[in-house]
N, C-alpha and C positions, 0 to 999 in steps of 0.2 A: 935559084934554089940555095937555100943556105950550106954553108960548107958542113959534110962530115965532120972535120975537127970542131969546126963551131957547137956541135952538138953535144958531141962528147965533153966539150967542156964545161955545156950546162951542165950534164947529170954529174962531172965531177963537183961543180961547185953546189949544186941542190943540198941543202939544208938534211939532216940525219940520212944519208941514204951512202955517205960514202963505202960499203959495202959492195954498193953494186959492182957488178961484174962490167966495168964501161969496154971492154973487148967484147962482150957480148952484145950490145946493142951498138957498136961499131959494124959487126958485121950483119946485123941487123937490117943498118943503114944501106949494104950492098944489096938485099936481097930484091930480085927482080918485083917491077909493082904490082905484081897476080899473088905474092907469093908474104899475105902479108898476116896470114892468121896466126903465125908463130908468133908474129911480133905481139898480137892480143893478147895471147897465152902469157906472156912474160910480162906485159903492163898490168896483165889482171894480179898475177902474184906478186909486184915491186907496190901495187896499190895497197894489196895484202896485208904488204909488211910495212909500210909505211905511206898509211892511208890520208896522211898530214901533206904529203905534195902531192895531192892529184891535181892540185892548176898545174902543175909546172909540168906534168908526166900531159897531161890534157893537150899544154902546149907544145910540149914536141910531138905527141902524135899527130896533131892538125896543123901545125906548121911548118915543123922540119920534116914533114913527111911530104910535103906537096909534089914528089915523083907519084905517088899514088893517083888511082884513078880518082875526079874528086867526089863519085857516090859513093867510090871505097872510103874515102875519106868521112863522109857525113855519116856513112852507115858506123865508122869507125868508132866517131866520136861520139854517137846515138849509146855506142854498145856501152863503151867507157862511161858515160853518162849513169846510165840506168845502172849500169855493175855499181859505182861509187854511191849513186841515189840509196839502193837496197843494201848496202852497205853502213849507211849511216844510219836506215831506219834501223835496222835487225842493232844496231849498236845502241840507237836510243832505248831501244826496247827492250831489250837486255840490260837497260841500265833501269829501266821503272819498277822491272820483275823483280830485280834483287832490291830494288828499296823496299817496294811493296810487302818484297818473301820475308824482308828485313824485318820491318814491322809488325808483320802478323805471326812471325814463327813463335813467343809463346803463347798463341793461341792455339796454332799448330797443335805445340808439344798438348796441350792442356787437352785435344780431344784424342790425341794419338792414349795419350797415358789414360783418359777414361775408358778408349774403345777397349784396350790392351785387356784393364782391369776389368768389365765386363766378361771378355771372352773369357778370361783365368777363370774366373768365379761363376758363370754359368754354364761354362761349355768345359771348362778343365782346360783351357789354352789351344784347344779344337777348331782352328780360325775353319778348317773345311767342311767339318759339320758345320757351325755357325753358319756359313756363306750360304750352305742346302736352305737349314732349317729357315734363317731368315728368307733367302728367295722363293721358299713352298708359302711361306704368310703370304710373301707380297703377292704371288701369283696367284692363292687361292681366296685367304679371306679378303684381302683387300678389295680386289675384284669384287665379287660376291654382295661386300656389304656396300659399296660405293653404288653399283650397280644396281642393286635392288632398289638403295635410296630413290635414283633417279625412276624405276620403275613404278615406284608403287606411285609415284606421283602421276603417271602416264593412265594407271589403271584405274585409279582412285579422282582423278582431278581432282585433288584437293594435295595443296591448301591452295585456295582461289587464287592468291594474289600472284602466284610463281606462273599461272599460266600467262600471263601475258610477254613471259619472257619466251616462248615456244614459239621455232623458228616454221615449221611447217604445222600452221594450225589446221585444226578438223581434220585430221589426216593421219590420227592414231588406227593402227591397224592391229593392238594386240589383243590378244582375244586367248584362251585355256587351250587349245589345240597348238598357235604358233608357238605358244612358251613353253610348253611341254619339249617338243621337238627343239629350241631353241637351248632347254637346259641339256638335253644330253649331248647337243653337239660339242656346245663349251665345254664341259665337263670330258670329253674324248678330249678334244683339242688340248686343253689343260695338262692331262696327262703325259698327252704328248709334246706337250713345249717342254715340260719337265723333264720326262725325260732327253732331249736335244741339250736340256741343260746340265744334266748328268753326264751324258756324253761326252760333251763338252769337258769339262771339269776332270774327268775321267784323262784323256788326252793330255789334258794342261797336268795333272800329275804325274804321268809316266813322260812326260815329255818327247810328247810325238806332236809334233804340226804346230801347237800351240804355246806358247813363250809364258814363265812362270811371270806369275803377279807380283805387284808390287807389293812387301812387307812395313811398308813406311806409309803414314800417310803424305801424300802430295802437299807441297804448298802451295797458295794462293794461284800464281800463277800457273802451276804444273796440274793444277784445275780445273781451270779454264781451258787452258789447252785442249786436255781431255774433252772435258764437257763439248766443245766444238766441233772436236773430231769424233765424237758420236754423232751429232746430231747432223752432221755433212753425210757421214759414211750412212746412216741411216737411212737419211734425204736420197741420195743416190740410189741404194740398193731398192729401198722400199718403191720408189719414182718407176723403173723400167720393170722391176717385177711385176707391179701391181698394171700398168700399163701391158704388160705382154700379156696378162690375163685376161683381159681386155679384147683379145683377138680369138675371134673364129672359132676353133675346139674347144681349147684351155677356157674359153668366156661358155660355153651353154653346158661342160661338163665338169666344170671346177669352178671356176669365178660366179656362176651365177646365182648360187646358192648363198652369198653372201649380198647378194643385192634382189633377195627374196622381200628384206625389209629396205623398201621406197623411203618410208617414213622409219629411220633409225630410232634406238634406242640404244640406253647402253650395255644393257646385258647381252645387246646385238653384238657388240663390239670384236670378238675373235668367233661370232657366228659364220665359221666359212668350210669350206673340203678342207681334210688335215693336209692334203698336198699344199693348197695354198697357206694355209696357218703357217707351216715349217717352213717354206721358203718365204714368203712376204711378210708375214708378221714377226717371228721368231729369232728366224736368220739376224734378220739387218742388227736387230737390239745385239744380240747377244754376240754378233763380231767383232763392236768397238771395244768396248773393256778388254777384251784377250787381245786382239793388235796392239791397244796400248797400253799394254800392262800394267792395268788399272789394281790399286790396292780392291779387298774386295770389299769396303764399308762403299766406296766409289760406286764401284758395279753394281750393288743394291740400290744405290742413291737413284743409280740411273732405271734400272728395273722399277724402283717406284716411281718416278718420271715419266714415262713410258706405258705405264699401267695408267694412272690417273689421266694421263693427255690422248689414250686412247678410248676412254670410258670418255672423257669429255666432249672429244671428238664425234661420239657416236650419241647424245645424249638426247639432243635435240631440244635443249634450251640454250640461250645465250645472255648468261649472266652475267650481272656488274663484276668488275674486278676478274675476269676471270680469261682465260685465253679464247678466243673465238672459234665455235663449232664450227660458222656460216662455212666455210672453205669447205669441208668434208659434208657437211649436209646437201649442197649444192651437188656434188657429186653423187651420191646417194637418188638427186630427184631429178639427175639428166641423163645420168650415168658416164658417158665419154669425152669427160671434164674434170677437171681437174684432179690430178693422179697424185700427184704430192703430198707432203706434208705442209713445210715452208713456202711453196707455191714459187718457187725460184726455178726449177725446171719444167716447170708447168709453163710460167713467164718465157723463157726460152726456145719453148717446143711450140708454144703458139697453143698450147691444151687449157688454156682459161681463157681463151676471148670470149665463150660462150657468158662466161661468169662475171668476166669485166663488163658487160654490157647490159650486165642483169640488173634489176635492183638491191640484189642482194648484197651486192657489191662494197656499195656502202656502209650497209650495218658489217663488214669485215673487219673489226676493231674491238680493242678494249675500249670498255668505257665506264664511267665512275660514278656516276650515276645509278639513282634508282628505277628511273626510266629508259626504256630500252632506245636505241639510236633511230627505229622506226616502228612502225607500228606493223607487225609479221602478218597480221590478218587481213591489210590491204593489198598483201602480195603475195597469195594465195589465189 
């Protein structure tokens, strides 16, 4: 075994670290070899501070330390490893953000000051009316007029050439009685997402449970960020909610009303019990933006996001250019498949093999084309 003093005199002669406390990893050196996870604790912070010798901090842990047991040992150097690994990424990445934020901030400023001036001049500097009045468009007209577009096409078959983009052909089920009944559900629902988004907002200004918004707009990277941890937290929430509906009461006395329509459309789209709408549909959107205190131009971005990709979703065509329905329609015509959005907990729960083995599988893609990736009327 290498001498104690041998040790200690590497870390006195190591390069920027003469700071360190060498009486402390002296008695380091004596510490019985069970007893070694303080020594971790103090390699992960000398790393900390002076992340430029992790060889030489690498080498004394695995080789001045060989009284250790030597899985302790491997495990030791695994940990060291991977701490300094994630350390260098999160340091690279931190360096791209600021160049990136570097570059685009004035573009930044350039919408931060138009959004500003907008609100001044239409709202009187009212960024919380604003945030209402725009989120009541997005959730009713935009809905409405997107939705009906895709409808009238369903009831009309016309214009010829868009059906061959229709994922479950001959299999249109709307008829003046379902839509009837289809409009006032939505139309409840509606009311009701709204108001949870009143509520909402209500909270986030007395400041009870919910953390005030960001004033600034984000930059580039603090964006992105965002943007990912909505559509994670969504992924999540949406995946086990809509899945637990799925079961036994909650599926023949809540859930089943929204898989009335086999053959989707999108005015189907928040067609469900208002129980389900507020927990499944509502919920998941509307907790990212408030966890991360998303400016509120952000939070509409994402509301309109959200609206179109669920009218999409339900639309029952699968057009060029455009994000693929096939995942959520497949679910609609099996039902106890695919519960997801991104299909990443789906993959992991083993709740898409039915659809991985399907044909439809395939046509699961964008594509760029004016021809569809398969022909939908053979696989019917």
């Amino acid at each position: 075994m290498v001498p104690i003093s041998s040790c200690i005199e590497r870390l006195r002669t190591l390069d920027r670290v003469e700071r360190i406390d060498c009486g402390r990893f002296e008695r380091l050196l004596s510490l019985d070899r069970f007893q070694f996870r303080q020594f971790q604790i103090d390699l992960h912070q000398n790393l900390r501070l002076y992340p430029h010798n992790h060889h030489a901090f690498l080498a004394i842990a695995v080789k001045d330390f060989r009284f250790l047991h030597p899985f302790a040992c491997v495990i030791n150097y695994i940990y060291i490893r991977g701490l300094h690994f994630g350390q260098t990424i999160a340091y690279k990445m931190e360096t791209i953000n600021l160049t990136i934020d570097n570059i685009t901030e004035p573009y930044r400023l350039a919408v931060e000051n138009h959004y500003e001036s907008f609100i001044l001049h239409r709202f009187n500097g009212d960024h919380k009316f604003a945030n209402s009045l725009i989120g009541l468009f997005i959730t009713i007209p935009v809905y409405w007029i997107v939705g009906t577009a895709y409808t009238f096409i369903d009831i009309y078959q016309w214009p010829k050439f868009i059906l061959k983009y229709k994922i479950q052909m001959d299999k249109s089920q709307v008829n003046g009685k379902d839509l009837r009944r289809l409009v006032k559900q939505v139309l409840f629902n509606q009311i009701l997402g709204i108001s949870l988004g009143v509520s909402f907002q209500w909270l986030q200004v007395n400041h009870i449970l919910i953390p005030q918004s960001s004033t600034r707009i984000p930059t580039i990277s603090r964006f992105i960020t965002e943007w990912i941890s909505f559509i994670l937290i969504r992924e999540v929430l949406f995946y086990y909610t809509h899945r637990l509906c799925h079961h036994g009461y909650l599926y023949r006395h809540i859930h089943k009303r929204h898989h009335e329509w086999q053959t989707p459309i999108a005015l189907a789209a928040i067609y469900c019990h208002p129980i389900e709408h507020a927990i499944v549909n509502t919920f998941p959107v509307l907790i990212g933006p408030y966890l991360m205190q998303s400016h509120l131009l952000v939070s509409n971005l994402w509301l309109l996001y959200t609206v179109l990709l669920t009218l999409n979703d339900h639309c029952g065509y699968h057009f060029p250019w455009s994000l693929s329905p096939v995942f959520h329609d497949f679910h609609h015509l099996k039902f106890n498949v695919n519960y997801g959005i991104l299909g990443i907990l789906d993959w992991l729960h083993g709740t898409d093999k039915i659809f991985r083995k399907s044909k439809y599988f395939q046509n699961h893609r964008i594509y760029f084309g004016l021809t569809p990736p398969s022909d939908y009327s053979k696989m019917n």
